[in-house]
C-alpha positions as CSV (number, residue, x, y, z in Angstrom):
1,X,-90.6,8.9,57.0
2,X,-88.4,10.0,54.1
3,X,-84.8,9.0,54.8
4,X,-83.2,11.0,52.1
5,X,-80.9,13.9,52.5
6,X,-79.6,14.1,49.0
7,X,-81.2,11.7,46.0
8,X,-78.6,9.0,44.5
9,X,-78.5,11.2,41.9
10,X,-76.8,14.3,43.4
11,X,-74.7,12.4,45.5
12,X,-73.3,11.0,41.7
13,X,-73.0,14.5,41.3
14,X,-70.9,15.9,44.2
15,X,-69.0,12.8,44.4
16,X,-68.0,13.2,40.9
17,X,-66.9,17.0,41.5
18,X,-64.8,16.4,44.4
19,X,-61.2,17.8,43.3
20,X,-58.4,18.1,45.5
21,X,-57.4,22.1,46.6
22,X,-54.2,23.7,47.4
23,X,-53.8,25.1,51.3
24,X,-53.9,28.6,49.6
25,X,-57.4,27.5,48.6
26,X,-58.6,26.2,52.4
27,X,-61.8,27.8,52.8
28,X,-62.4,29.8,49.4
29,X,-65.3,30.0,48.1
30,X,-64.8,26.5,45.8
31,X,-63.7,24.8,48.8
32,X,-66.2,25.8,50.8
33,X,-68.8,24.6,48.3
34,X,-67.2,21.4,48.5
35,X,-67.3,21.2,52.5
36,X,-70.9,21.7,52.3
37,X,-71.3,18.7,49.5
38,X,-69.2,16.1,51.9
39,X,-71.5,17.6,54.8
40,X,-74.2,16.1,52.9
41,X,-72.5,13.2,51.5
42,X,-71.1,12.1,55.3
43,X,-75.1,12.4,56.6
44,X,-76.2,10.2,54.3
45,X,-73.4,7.6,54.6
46,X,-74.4,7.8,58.6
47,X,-78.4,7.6,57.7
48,X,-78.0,4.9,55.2
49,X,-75.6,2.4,57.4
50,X,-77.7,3.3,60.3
51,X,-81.0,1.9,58.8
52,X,-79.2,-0.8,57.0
53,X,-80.2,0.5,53.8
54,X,-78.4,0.7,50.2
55,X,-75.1,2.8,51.1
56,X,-74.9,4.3,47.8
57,X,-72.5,7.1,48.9
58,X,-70.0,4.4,49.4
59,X,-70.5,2.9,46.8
60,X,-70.3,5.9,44.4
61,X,-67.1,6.6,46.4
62,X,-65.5,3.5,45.2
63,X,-66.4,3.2,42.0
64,X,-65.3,7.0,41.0
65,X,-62.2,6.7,43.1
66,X,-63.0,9.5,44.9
67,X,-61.8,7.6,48.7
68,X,-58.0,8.9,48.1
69,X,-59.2,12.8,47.7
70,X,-61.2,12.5,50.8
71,X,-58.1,11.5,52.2
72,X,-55.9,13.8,50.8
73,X,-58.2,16.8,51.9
74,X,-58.5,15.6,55.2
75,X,-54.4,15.4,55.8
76,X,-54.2,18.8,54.0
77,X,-56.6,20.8,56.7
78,X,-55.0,19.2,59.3
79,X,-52.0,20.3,57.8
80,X,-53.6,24.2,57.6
81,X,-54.8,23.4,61.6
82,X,-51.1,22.8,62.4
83,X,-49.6,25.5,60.5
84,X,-51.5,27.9,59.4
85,X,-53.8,28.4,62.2
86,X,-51.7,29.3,64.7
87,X,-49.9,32.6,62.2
88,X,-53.2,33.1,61.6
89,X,-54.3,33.6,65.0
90,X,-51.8,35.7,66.0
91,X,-51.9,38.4,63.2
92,X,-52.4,41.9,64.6
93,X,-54.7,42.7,61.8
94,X,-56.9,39.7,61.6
95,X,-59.9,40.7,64.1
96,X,-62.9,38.9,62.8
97,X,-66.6,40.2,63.3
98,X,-67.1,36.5,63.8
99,X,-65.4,33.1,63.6
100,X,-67.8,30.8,61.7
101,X,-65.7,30.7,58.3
102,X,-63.0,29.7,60.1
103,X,-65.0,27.4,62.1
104,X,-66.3,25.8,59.3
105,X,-62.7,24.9,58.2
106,X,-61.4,23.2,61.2
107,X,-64.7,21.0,61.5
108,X,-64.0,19.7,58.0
109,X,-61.6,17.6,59.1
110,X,-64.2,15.8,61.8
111,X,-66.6,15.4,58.4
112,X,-64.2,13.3,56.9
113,X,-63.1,11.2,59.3
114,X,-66.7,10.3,60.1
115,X,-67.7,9.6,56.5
116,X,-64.1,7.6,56.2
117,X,-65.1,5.7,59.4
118,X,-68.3,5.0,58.0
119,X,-67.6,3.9,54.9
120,X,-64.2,1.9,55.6
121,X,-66.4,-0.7,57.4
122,X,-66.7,-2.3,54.2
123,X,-63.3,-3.8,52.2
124,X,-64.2,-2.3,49.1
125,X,-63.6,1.2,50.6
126,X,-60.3,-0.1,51.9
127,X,-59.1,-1.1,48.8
128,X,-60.2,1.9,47.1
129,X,-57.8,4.1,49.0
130,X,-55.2,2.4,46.7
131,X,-51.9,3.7,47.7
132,X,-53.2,6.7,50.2
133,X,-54.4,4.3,52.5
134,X,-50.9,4.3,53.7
135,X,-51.1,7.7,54.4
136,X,-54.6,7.3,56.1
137,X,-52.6,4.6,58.8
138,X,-49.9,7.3,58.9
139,X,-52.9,9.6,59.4
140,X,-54.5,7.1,62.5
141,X,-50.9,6.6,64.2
142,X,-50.3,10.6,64.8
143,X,-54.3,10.4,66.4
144,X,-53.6,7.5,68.3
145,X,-50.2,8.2,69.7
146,X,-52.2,11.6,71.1
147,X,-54.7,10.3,72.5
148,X,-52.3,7.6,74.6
149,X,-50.3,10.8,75.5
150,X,-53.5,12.2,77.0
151,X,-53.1,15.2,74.7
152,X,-56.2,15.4,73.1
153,X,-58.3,13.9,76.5
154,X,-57.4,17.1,78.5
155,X,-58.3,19.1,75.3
156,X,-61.4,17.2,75.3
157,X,-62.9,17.4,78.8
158,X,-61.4,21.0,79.9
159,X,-62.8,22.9,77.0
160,X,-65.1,25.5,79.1
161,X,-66.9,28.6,77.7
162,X,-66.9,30.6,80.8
163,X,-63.5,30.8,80.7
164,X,-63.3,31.8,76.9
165,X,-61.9,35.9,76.6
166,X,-61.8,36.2,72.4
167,X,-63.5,35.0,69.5
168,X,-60.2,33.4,68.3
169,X,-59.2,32.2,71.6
170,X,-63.0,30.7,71.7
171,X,-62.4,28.8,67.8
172,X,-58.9,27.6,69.4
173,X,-60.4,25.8,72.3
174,X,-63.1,24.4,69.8
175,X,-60.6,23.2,67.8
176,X,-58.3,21.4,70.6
177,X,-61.6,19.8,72.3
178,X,-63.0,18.5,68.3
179,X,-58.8,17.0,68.0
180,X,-60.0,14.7,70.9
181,X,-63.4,13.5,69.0
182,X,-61.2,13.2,65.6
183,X,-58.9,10.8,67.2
184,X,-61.2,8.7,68.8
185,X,-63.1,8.5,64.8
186,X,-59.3,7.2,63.7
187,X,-59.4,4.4,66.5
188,X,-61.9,3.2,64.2
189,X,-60.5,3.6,60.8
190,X,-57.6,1.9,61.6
191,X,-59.4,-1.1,63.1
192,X,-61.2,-2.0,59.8
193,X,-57.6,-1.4,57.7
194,X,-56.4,-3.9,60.2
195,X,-60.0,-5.8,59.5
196,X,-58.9,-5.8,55.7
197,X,-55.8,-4.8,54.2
198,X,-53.1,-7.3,53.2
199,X,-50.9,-5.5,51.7
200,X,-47.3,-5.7,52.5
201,X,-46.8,-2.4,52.5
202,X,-49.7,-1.5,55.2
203,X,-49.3,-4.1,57.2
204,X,-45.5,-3.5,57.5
205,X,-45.9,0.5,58.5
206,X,-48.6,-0.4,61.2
207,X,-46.4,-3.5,62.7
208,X,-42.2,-2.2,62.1
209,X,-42.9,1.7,60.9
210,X,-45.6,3.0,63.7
211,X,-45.3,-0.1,66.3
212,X,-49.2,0.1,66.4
213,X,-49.5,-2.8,69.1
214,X,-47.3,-1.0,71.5
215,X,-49.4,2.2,71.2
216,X,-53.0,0.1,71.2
217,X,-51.4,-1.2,74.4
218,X,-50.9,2.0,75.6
219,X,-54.6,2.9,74.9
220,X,-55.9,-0.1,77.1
221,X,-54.1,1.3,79.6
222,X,-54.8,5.0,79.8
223,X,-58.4,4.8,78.4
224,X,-58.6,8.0,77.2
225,X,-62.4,7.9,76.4
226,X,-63.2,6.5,80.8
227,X,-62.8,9.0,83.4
228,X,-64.3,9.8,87.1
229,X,-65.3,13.0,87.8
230,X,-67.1,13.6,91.6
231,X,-66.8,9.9,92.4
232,X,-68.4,8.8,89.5
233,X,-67.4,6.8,86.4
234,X,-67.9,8.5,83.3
235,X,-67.7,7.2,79.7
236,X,-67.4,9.1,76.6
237,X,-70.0,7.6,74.4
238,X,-72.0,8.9,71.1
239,X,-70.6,12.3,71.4
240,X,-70.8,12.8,74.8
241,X,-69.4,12.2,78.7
242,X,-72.0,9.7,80.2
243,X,-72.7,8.8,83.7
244,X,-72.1,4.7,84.3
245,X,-73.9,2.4,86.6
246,X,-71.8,0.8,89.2
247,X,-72.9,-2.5,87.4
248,X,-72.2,-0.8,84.0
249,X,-68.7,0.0,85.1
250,X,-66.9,-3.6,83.4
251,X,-69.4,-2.8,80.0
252,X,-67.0,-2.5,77.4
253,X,-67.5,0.6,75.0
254,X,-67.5,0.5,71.9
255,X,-64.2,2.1,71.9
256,X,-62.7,-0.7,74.0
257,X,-63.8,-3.0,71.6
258,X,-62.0,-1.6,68.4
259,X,-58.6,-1.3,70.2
260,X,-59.1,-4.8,71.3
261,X,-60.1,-6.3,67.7
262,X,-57.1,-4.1,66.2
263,X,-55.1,-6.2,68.6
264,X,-56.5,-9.4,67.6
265,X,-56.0,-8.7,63.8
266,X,-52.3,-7.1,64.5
267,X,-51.0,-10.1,67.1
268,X,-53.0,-13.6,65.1
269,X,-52.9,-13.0,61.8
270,X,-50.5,-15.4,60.4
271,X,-48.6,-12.5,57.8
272,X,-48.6,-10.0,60.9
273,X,-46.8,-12.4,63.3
274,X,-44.2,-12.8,61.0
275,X,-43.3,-8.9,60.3
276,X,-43.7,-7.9,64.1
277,X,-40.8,-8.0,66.2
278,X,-41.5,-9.8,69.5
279,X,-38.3,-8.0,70.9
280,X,-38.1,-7.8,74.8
281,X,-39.1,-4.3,75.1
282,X,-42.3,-5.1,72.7
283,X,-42.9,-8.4,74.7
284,X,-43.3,-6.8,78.1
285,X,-45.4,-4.0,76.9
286,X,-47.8,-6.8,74.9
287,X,-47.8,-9.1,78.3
288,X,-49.6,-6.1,80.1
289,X,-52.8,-7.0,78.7
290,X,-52.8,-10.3,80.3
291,X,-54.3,-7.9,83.3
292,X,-56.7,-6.5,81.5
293,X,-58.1,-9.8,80.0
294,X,-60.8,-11.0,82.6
295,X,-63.9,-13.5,82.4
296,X,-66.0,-10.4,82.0
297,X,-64.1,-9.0,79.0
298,X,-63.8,-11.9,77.3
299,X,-67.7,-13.1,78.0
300,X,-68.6,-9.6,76.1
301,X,-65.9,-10.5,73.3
302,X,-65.4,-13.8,72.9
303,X,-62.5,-14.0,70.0
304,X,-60.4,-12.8,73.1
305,X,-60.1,-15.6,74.4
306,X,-57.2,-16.6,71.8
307,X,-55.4,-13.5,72.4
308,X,-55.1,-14.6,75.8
309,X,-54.1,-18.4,74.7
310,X,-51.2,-16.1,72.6
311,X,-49.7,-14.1,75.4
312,X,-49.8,-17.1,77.6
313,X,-47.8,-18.5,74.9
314,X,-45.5,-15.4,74.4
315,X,-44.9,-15.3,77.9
316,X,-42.8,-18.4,78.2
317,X,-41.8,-18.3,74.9
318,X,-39.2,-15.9,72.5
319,X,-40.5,-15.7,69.4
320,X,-37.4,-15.9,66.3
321,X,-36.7,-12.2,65.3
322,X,-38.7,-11.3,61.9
323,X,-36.7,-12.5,58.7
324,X,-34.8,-9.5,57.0
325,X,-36.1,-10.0,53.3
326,X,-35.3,-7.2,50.6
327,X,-39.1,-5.8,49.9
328,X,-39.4,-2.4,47.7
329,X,-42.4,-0.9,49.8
330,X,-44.6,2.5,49.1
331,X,-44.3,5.2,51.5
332,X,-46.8,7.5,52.3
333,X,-46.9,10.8,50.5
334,X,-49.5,13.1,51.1
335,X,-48.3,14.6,54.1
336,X,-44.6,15.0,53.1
337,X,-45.6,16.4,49.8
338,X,-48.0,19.0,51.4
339,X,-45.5,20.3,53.9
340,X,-42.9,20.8,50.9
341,X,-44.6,22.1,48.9
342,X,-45.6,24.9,51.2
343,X,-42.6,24.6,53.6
344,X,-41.5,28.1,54.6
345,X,-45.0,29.6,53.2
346,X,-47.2,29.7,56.1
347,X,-47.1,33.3,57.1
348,X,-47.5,34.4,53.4
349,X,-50.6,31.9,53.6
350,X,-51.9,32.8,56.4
351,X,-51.8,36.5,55.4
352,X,-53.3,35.7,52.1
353,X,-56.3,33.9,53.4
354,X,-57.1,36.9,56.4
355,X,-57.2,39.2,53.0
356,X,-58.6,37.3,51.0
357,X,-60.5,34.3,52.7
358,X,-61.8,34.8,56.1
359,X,-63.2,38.4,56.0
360,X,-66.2,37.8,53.0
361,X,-68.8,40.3,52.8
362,X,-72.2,40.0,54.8
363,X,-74.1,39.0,51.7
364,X,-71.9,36.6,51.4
365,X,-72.2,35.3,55.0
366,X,-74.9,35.1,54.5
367,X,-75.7,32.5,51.7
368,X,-73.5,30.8,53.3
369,X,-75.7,30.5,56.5
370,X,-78.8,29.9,54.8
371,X,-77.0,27.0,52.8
372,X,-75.5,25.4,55.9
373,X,-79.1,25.8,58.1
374,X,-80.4,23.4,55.4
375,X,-77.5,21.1,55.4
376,X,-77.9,21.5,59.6
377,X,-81.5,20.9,59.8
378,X,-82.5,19.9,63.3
379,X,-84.9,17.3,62.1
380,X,-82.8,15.6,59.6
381,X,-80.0,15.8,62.5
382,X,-82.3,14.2,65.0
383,X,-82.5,11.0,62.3
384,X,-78.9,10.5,62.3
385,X,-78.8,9.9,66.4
386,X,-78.0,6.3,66.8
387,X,-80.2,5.8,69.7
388,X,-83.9,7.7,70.5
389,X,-82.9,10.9,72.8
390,X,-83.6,10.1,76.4
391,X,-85.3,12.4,79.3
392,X,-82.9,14.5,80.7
393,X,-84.7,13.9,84.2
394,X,-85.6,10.3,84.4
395,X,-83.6,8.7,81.5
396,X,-86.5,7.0,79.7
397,X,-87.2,7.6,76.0
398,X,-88.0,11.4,75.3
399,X,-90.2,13.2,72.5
400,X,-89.9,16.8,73.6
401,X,-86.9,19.1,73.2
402,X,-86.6,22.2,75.5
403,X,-88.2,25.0,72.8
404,X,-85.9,27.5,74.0
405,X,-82.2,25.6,74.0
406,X,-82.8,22.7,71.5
407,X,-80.4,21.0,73.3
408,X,-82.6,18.8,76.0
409,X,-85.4,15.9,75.8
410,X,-87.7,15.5,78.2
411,X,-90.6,12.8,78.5
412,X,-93.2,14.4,80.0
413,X,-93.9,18.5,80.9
414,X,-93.4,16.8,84.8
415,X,-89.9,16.3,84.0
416,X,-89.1,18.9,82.2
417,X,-90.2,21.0,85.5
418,X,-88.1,19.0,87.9
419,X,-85.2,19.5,86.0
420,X,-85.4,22.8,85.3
421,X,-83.4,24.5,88.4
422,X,-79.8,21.8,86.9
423,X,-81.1,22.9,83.4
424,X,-81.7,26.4,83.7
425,X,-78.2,27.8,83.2
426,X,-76.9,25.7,80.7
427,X,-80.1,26.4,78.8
428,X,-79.4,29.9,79.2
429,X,-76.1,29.7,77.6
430,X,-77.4,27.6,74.7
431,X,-79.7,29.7,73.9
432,X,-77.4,32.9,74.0
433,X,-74.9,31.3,71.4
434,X,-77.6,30.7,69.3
435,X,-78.4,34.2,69.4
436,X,-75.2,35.6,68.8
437,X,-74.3,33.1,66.2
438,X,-77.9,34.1,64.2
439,X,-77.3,38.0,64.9
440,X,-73.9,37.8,63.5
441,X,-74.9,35.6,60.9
442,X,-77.5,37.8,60.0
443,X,-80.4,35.0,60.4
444,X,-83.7,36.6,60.4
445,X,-86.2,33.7,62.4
């Protein structure tokens, strides 16, 4: 089976072309050609990793210097989401015939962070970011400290069609329930910068700048990505809430396990311990993961154990306060520089971009679809799943999709039957969005 979405060759291309945009410029037509490029670029980072194969988008990222834009663009639509979005939204004159432009912006941001999650597995990526990997922890601590707050959990597990009245009331739930995938992607990020970085500057905005230890501590202890729902234990896992086993409920996700590496990296590496300051208020909150740190945790993560040797040490001990040494750090810029440049702007953006931007003609909407359904294409989206879909019945491995939702595997026609009275609704909405997004979209099957 061909695992190629784009050749080595055009991924040299796009790569090479990706440019950094204004906020006037979110979702113009250069822009948008540039979405669909790191679209393709972020499937085949997923598709290579995933088979273990040579990760040439990475590798093309590093050695063009291209990790800091990604960066950069990322901060600058969340930037736009923050806002601009809102004016935007409330504009008496901005009545859209539909919403996928503007859709299409606020998932860029979701792109990136999944291609920057894949890619910063590997050092070479980290150090590539050169000086805006600062701003990609600044990034990771505003994610993090929502989802502790719960912000982005609610937004995640409340978002409900029914209950949708507008079009741009619809995009604005979309957009609050994708915050709380986004941040759950930057758990990740951050825990290979902790994995690799050693510079001075990073390591001191994670430990003195952001606290980062107090705020993983805070994840442990809210885990935003468990919940129980009808008496049962549910786990957010590839994508989507899960069902757990009563003798699945002590597995640790694989969510669990990058807070508690990013621990392990922040609290025993040797330069960390002597930046962070083990005052009483930080003590207590680090001793609360002495609870958490059972014979079943540490069985399925074994480095743990020497975390727990450390707070049985920290516990009895006070550590000397960190030594107060002149160092001429970087600070991070992207942000700051964004928001002043554009600072009292947004309404004369926002009214720019309904103009100009988010009302393109029907032809236009139309190449626009028939690019994206190739970039979309079910098939090459079925590849990147990191597990084989599972019957929606019985939970064994499926090879049939429901032909009228897409959205369901079953194993057997049998199946597929049984389920069909808990199926049937859902299906039914499924299969009306699709509709409506291909009528408005002009799709001709």
């Amino acid at each position: 089976m061909d695992t190629s979405i784009i050749f080595p060759v055009e991924a040299e291309g796009f790569i090479q072309g990706l440019q950094t945009f204004s906020l006037k410029e979110v979702g113009s037509e250069r822009w948008f050609r540039q979405h669909e490029y790191i679209e393709k670029l972020n499937m085949q980072a997923i598709m290579n990793a995933s088979a273990m194969r040579d990760e040439f988008v990475k590798e093309l990222l590093v050695s063009f210097g291209k990790v800091p834009v990604l960066v950069h663009e990322m901060i600058l639509v969340e930037i736009w989401k923050q806002k601009v979005f809102p004016i935007l939204c409330q504009l008496r004159d901005f009545s859209p015939k539909n919403t996928f432009h503007l859709y299409m912006v606020i998932h860029h941001e979701a792109t990136i962070i999944n291609l920057l999650e894949t890619i910063m597995f590997h050092k070479d990526s980290c150090e590539a970011a050169v000086d805006a990997l600062l701003d990609l922890v600044d990034y990771c601590h505003r994610k993090l400290t929502l989802l502790a707050s719960k912000a982005t959990k609610e937004c995640g597990s409340t978002y409900d069609q029914h209950k949708v009245k507008s079009s741009i009331e619809e995009l604005q739930k979309q957009s609050a329930a994708l915050e709380f995938e986004i941040s759950l992607k930057a758990v990740s990020v951050l825990r290979y910068i902790t994995d690799h970085t050693d510079s001075i500057s990073v390591i001191n905005s994670m430990l003195c700048t952001h606290n980062t230890p107090c705020v993983l501590v805070q994840l442990i202890d809210s885990s935003p990505w468990s919940r129980c729902r009808q008496g049962e234990v549910q786990k957010y896992i590839n994508g989507k809430w899960q069902k757990i086993p009563v003798e699945d409920h002590l597995m640790m996700t694989k969510l669990d396990g990058q807070v508690w590496l990013s621990l392990y990296n922040l609290l025993l590496k040797e330069d960390c311990q002597q930046k962070y300051d083990f005052n009483s208020f930080n003590k207590n909150q680090l001793l609360k993961l002495r609870g958490f740190l059972t014979e079943v945790l540490i069985d399925q993560l074994p480095n743990l154990v020497e975390l727990q040797r450390f707070l049985a040490h920290l516990a009895v001990t006070d550590p000397p306060p960190p030594k107060k040494v002149l160092i001429l750090e970087q600070i991070p810029e992207i942000w700051n520089n964004i928001v002043k440049e554009n600072s009292g702007k947004w309404k004369a953006i926002a009214k720019y971009q309904v103009k100009e931007t988010f009302n393109p003609s029907e032809s236009d909407l139309r190449q626009q679809a028939k690019r994206l359904a190739q970039t979309y294409n079910l098939d090459v989206m079925d590849r990147l799943l990191p597990e084989k879909p599972k019957c929606g019945s019985c939970g064994k491995e499926a090879s049939k999709r429901c032909s009228r939702c897409q959205g369901e595997w079953y194993c057997h026609r049998e199946c597929q039957v049984k389920h069909w009275p808990k199926h049937k609704k859902v299906c039914q909405l499924m299969a009306e969005t699709t509709e409506t997004i291909q009528r408005d979209l002009h799709i001709i099957d």
